[in-house]
Wavefront OBJ file of the C-alpha trace (Angstrom):
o trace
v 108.519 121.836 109.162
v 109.917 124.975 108.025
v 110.461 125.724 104.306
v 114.133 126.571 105.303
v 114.996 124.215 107.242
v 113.323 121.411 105.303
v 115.744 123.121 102.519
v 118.493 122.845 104.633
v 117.831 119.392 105.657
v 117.682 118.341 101.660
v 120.864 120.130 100.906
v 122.744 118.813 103.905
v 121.849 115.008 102.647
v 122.527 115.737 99.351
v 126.203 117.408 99.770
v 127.546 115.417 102.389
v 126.638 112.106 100.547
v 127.991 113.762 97.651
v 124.533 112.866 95.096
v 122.907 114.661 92.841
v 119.032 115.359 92.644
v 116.968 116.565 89.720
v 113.176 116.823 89.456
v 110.140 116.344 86.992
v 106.928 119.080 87.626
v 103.733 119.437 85.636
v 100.986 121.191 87.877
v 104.276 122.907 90.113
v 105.227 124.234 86.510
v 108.918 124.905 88.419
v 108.021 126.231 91.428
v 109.484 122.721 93.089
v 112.864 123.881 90.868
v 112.481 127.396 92.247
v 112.105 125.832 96.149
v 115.280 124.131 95.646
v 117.188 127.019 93.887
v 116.696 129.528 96.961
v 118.901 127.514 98.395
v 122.805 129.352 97.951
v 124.650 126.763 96.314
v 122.147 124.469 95.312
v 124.072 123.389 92.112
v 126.371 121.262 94.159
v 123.820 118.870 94.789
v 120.793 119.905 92.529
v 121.533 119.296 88.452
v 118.094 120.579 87.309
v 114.530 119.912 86.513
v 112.251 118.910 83.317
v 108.693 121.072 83.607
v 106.529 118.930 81.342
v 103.233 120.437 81.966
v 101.357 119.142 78.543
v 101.522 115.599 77.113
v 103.497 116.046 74.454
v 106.068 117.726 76.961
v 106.160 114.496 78.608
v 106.300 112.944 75.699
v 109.216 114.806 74.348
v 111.288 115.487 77.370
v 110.712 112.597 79.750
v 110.727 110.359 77.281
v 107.390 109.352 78.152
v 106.111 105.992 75.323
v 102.901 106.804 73.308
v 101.717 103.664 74.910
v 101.930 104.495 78.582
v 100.523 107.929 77.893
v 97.413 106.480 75.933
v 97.324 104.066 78.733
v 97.421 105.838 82.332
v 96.135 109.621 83.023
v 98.363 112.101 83.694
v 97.115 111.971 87.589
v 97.638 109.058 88.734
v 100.491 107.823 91.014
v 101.707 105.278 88.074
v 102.203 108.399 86.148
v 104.394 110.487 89.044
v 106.459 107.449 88.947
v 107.164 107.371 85.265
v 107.890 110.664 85.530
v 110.602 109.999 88.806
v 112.482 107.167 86.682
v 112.709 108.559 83.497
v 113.863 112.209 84.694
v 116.375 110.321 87.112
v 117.893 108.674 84.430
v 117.726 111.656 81.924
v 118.839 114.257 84.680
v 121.624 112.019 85.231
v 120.825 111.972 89.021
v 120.983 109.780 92.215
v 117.523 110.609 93.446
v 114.706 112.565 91.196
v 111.575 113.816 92.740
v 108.249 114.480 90.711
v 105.128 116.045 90.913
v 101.642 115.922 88.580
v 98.493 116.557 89.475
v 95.169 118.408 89.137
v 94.912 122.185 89.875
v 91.696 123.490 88.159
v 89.429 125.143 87.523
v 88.220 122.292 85.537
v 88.811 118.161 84.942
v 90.773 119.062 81.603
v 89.323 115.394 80.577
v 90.350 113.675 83.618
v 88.901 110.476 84.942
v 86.175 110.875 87.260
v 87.695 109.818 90.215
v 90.820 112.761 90.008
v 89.292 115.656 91.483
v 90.082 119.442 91.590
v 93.345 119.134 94.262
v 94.639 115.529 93.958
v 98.278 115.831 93.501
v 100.691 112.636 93.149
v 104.367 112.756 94.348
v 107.700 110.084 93.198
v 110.827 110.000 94.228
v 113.093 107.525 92.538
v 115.724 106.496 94.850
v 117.411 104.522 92.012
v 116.067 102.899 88.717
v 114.375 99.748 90.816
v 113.280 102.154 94.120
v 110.474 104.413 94.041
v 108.388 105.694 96.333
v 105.155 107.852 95.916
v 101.852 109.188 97.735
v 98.980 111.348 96.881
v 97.652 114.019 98.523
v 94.610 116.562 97.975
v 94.574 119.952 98.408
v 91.848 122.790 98.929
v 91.970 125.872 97.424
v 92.278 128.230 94.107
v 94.329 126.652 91.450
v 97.511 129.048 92.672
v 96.736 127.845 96.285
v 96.883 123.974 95.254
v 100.117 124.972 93.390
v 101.388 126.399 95.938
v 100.929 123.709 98.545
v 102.129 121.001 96.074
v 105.563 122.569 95.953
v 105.851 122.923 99.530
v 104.292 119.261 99.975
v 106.887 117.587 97.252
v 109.861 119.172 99.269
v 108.448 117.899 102.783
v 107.979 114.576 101.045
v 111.474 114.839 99.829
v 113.194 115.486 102.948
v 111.123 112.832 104.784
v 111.871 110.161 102.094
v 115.360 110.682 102.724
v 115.167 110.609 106.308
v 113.678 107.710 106.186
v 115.051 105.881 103.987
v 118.843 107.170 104.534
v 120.004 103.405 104.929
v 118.974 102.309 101.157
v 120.153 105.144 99.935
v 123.417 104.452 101.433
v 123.379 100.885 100.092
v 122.060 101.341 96.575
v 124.992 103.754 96.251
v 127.339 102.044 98.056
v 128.287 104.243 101.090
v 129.030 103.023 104.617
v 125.837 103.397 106.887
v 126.149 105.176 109.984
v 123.911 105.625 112.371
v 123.591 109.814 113.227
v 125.551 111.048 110.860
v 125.172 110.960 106.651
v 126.787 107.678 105.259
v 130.240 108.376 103.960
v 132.437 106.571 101.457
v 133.197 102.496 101.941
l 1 2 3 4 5 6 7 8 9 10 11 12 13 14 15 16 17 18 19 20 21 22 23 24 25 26 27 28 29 30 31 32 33 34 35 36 37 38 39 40 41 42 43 44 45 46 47 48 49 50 51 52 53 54 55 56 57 58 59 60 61 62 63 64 65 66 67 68 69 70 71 72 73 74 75 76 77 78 79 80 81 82 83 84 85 86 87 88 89 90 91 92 93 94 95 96 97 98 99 100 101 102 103 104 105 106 107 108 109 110 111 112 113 114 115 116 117 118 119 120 121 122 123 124 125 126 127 128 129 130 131 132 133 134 135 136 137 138 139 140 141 142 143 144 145 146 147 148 149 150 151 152 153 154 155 156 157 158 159 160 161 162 163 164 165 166 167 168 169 170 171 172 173 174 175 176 177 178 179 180 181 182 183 184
């Protein structure tokens, strides 16, 4: 889909529910944030995002335990999903999408089995929802950037479409059918 339109499609779910979203990048490094800003009047629905693109970062701002981070690698779908919950809750958002991954040149001292291009998307829907996926990319390291961005919005907007019902019911909002849920 369009870069617009998926845009438009986010910001029309998020304003006529009336819920906020806030995101989490590391190997984006804002360019998710930027996406979203392009948007005129993306503040009514968009509160802000964490770019935690070292450990420590993650650490620090996303509130990230010692534990988990000695635990799990950075690129990992367990990780994106950290990421998602604690940002939700410290953006104080509805919905928080995240992105983390592996653009190159090198491994920086990944596992062996991330590769050059494997990016891993979350969306928290709420603190007990989340959703996530990997995908890999080809390219240069801005190329893989580049296509994560535009990937985490895509994922965004189809998350919500499909999953417009929960989101109604884990915030409480009447369901209906073609149109967003509005207030009970």
């Amino acid at each position: 889909m369009d870069k617009n339109l998926t845009m438009e499609v986010i910001a029309g779910f998020f304003r006529s529910n009336r819920l906020k979203l806030s995101t989490a990048e590391s190997i984006t490094a804002g360019l998710v944030s930027a996406g979203i800003t392009t948007l005129p009047g993306a503040s009514t629905f968009y509160q802000g995002g964490f770019v935690a693109y070292t450990r420590s970062a993650k650490k620090k701002m996303l509130k990230i335990s010692r534990p988990f981070l000695i635990r799990e690698t950075p690129y990992s779908l367990k990780f994106a999903e950290k990421m998602a919950l604690n940002a939700r809750k410290l953006g104080c958002a509805h919905v928080c999408l995240a992105v983390t991954g592996l653009a190159g040149p090198g491994n920086d001292n990944s596992p062996q089995e991330v590769l050059v291009g494997d990016v891993f998307f979350a969306i928290a829907l709420s603190n007990r929802y989340v959703i996530s996926r990997k995908e890999i990319f080809p390219g240069n390291r801005e190329e893989i950037r580049t296509k994560a961005a535009a990937a985490a919005l895509e994922f965004l907007r189809e998350t919500l479409e499909q999953n417009q019902t929960l989101i109604c019911q884990i915030y409480k909002k009447k369901v209906s059918r073609l149109q967003p849920c509005a207030e009970k």
